[in-house]
C-alpha positions in Angstrom: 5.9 4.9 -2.5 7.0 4.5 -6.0 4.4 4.5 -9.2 4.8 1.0 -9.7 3.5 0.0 -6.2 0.5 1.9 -7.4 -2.5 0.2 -9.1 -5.4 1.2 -11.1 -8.1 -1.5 -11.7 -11.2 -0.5 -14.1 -14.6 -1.9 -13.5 -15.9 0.5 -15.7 -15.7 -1.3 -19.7 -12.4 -0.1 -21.5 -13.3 -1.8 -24.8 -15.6 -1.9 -27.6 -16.5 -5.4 -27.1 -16.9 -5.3 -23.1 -19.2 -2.1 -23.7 -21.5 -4.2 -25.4 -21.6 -7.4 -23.2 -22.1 -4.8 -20.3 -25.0 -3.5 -22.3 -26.4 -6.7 -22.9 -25.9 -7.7 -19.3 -29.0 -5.4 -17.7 -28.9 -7.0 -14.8 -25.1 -7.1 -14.1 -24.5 -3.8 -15.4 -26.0 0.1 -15.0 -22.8 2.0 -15.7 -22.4 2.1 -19.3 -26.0 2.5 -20.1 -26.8 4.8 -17.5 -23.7 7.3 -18.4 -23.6 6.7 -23.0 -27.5 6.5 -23.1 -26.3 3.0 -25.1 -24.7 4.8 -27.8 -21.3 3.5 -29.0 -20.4 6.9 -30.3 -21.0 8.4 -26.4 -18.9 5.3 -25.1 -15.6 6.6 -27.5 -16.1 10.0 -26.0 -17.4 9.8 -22.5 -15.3 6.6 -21.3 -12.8 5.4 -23.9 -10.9 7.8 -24.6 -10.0 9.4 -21.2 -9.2 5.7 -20.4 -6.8 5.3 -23.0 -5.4 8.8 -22.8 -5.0 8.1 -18.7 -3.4 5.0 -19.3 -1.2 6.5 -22.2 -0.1 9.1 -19.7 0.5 6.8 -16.6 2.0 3.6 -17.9 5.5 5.1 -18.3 5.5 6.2 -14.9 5.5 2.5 -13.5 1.9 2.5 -12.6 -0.1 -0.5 -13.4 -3.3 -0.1 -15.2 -5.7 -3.0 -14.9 -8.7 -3.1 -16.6 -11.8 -5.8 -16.7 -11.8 -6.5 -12.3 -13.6 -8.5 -10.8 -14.2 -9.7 -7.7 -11.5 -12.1 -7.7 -9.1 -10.2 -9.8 -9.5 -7.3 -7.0 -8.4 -10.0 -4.6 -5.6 -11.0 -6.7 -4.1 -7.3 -7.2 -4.2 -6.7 -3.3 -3.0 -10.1 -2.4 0.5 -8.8 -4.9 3.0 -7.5 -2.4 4.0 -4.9 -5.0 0.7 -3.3 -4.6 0.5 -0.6 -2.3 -1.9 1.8 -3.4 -5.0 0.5 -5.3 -7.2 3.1 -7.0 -10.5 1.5 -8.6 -12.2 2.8 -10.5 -16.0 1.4 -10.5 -19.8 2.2 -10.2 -22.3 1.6 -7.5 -26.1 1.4 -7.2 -28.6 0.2 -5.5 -25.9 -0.7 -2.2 -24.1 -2.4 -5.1 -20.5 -2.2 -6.5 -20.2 -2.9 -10.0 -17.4 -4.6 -10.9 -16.2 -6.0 -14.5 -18.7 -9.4 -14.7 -21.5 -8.2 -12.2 -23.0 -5.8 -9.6 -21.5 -7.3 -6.7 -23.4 -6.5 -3.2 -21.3 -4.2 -0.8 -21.7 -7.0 2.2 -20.1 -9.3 -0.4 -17.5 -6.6 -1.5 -16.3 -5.7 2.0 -16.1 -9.0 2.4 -13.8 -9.9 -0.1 -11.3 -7.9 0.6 -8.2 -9.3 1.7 -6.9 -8.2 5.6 -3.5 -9.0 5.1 -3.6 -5.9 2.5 -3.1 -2.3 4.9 -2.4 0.0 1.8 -3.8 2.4 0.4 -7.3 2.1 -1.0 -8.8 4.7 -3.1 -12.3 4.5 -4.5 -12.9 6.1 -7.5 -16.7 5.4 -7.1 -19.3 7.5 -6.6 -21.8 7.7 -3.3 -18.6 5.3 -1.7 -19.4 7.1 2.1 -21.2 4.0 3.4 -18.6 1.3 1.3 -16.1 3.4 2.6 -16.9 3.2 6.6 -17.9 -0.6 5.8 -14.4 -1.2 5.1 -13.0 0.8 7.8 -15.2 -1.6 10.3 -14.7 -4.4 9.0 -10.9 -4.1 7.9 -9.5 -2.0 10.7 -6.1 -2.7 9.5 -6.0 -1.2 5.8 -4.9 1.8 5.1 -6.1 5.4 3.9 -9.2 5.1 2.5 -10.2 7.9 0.3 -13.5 8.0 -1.5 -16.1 10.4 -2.8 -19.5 11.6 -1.3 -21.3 12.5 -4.5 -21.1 11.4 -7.9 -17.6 11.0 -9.8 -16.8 12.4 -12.8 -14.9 9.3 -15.1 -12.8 12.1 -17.1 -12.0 14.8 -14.3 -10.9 11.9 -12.1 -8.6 10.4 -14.3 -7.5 13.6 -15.2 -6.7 14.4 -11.5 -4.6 10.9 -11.0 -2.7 11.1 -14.3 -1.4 14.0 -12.6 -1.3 12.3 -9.3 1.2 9.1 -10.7 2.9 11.9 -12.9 3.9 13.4 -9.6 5.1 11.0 -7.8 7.2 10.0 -11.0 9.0 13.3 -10.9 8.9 14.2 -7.1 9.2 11.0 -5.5 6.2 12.8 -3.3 4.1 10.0 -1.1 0.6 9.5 -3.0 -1.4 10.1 0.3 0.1 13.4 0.7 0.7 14.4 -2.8 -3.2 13.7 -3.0 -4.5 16.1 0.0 -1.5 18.8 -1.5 -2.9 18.6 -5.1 -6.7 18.9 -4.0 -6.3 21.5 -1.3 -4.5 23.7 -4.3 -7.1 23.1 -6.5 -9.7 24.5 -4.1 -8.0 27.5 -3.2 -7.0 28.3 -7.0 -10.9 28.2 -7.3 -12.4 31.1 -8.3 -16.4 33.0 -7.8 -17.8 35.0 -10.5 -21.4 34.5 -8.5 -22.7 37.9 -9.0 
């Protein structure tokens, strides 16, 4: 798999202006509130910027980085034959997944996705064990799923795929294995200082 048959859709706001429509959205939106406490000055720090360094860092690869989807964009990007790998990056609560324009139930979610798509999708989303094993059920033919059991970290994440896509740009590695080889490394490079 090549860089460019990957895919990185953003739920999560990536400008100014959609910061503050999802702040003025309370009942569409928990993300930005919940994680920059409403300040602007948080959002530059906390989500901007590691977005806009990530897709500095990834866009020469080949990669395409996607940002404002929504339900119907995320049909969109898997219904593209080029795209083989989709990694989205999102929020959930309350059984929800919240994508650009709204918090979209996970029934509805599951249900939207395509079942002519069978690559790889890879939730960037916190709590995504149930979502996860919804799809599976309901989508037996997609791919790899990989998702997350506890909460995601926005910054470490993106920091982990830059260098994911960066990979594969130099190595020509797969992205499913080049995944499990660059996590398994960073656990046994981890270090205890516990007393």
């Amino acid at each position: 798999m090549a860089p460019s048959e990957v895919f990185v859709g953003f739920c999560t706001p990536t400008s100014c202006e959609q910061f503050r429509g999802h702040l003025r959205g309370r009942a569409t939106h928990h993300y930005a509130r919940m994680v920059t406490e409403g300040r602007e000055a948080f959002f530059h720090e906390v989500l901007l910027k590691p977005y806009e360094q990530f897709a500095r860092a990834v866009t020469p690869t080949g990669a395409r980085v996607i940002p404002e989807v929504t339900l119907a964009g995320l049909q969109s990007i898997l219904a593209d034959p080029a795209c083989r790998c989709l990694i989205l990056v999102a929020h959930s609560h309350d059984d929800c997944v919240e994508m650009s324009d709204r918090l979209v139930p996970m029934t509805e979610f599951v249900a939207a996705i395509p079942h002519r798509y069978t690559g790889i999708l890879d939730l960037s989303v916190c709590d995504a064990s149930e979502l996860a094993s919804a799809l599976r059920a309901a989508h037996p033919g997609l791919g790899p799923i990989k998702f997350s059991r506890s909460k995601v970290r926005y910054d470490v994440w993106l920091l982990f795929y830059s260098i994911l896509i960066r990979t594969m740009a130099e190595t020509h590695a797969d992205y499913w294995d080049l995944q499990a080889s660059i996590t398994r490394r960073i656990a046994e490079d981890a270090g205890d200082l516990a007393p």
